[in-house]
Legacy VTK file of the C-alpha trace (Angstrom):
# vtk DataFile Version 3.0
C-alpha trace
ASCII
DATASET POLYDATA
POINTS 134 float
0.000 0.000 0.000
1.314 3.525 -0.828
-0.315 6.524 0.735
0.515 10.120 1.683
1.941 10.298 5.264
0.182 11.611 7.999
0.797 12.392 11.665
1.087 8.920 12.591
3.709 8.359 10.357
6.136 10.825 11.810
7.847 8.094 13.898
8.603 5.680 11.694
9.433 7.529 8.905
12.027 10.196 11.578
13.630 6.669 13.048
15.004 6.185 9.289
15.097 9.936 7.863
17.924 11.943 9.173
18.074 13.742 6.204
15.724 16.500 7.438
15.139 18.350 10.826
12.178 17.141 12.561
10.326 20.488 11.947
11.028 20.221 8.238
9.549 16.507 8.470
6.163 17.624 10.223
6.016 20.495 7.584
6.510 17.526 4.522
4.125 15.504 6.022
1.485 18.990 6.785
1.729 19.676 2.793
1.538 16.152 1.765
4.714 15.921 0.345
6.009 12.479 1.646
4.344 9.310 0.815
4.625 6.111 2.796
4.913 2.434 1.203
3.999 -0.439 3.486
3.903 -4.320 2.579
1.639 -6.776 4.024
1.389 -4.172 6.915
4.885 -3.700 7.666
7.120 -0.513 6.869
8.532 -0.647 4.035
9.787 3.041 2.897
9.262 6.261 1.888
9.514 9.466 -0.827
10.117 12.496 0.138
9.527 15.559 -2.068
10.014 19.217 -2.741
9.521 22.039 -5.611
12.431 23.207 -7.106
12.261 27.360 -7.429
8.699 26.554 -6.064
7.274 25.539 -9.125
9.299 22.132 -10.661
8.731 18.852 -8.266
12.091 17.250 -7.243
12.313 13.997 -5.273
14.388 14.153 -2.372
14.452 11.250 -0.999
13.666 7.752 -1.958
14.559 4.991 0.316
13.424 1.514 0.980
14.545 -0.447 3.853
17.126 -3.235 2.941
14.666 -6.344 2.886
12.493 -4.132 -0.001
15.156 -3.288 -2.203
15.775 -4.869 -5.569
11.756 -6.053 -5.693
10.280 -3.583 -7.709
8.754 -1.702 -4.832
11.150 1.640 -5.165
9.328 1.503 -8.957
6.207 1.219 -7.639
6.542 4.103 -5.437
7.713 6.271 -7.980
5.421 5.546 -10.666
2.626 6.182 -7.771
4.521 9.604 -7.408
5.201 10.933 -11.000
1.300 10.044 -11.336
0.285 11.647 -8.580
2.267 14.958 -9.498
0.976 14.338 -13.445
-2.602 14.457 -12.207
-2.117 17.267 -10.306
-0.985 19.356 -13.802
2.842 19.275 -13.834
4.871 17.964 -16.624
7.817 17.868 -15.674
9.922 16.152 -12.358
13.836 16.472 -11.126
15.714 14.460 -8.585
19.393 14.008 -8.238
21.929 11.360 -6.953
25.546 11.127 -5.932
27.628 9.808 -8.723
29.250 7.724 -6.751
25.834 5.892 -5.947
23.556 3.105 -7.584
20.474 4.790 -7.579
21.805 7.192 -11.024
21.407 3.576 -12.630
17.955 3.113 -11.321
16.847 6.539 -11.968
17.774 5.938 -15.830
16.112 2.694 -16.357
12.863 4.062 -15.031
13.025 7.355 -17.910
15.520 10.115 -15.851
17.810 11.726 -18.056
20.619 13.372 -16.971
20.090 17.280 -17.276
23.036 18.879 -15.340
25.369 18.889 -12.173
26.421 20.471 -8.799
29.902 20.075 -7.373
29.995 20.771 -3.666
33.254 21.047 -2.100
34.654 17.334 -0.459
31.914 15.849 -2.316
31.228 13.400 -4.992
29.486 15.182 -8.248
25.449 15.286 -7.695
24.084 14.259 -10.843
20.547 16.372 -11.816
17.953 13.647 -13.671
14.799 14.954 -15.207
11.791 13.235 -16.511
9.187 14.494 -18.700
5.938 12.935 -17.345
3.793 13.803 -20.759
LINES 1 135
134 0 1 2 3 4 5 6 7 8 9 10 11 12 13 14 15 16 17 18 19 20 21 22 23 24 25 26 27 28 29 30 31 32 33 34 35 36 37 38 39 40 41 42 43 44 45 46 47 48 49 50 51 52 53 54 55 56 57 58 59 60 61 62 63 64 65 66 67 68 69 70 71 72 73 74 75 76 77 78 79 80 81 82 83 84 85 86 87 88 89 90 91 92 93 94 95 96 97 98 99 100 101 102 103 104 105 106 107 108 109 110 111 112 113 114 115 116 117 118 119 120 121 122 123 124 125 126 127 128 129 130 131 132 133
């Protein structure tokens, strides 16, 4: 089941998120801008979302918990995502990985296209990946 979080959710989804400070993770959850995946009941992870310059979606954070990965489920989550922002009239979505990570590989199979770069000092390159969703 994939929803949008809600209060409830704040625990679980904080014990794993350290990403974001806990008022930016009530705020997220407030605008309905994380959604939640469980499996047969259990917790099984999360997307976490934001507009770039207010007005493009980006994705975050995606993140299953080990026993979920490589099962189809971070798929499922983001196809339930893109069409969730689709019906709600954008065209167009951004996220963005460490190069030195997997998930660039991921994010290509499932339509991302590289679309630029940001080089942080003492960090690997962060690779931008856009998608058109029409």
């Amino acid at each position: 089941m994939i929803r949008y979080a809600c209060e409830k959710d704040f625990e679980t989804v904080r014990k794993y998120d350290k990403h974001i400070s806990e008022t930016e993770l009530k705020n997220a959850i407030a605008l309905k801008r994380i959604l939640v995946m469980y499996q047969n009941g259990c917790f099984a992870g999360w997307l976490r979302f934001n507009l770039f310059w207010d007005e493009i979606p980006f994705m975050n954070m995606l993140y299953l918990l080990e026993e979920y990965r490589g099962q189809g489920y971070g798929g499922r989550l983001v196809d339930f995502w893109e069409k969730e922002i689709a019906d709600s009239g954008y065209k167009v979505v951004l996220t963005s990985t460490l190069s030195n990570e997997q998930a660039q590989f991921f994010y290509r199979r499932n339509g991302y296209v590289d679309c630029g770069s940001l080089l942080l000092p003492g960090e690997p390159l962060e690779i931008i990946l856009r998608k058109d969703l029409t």
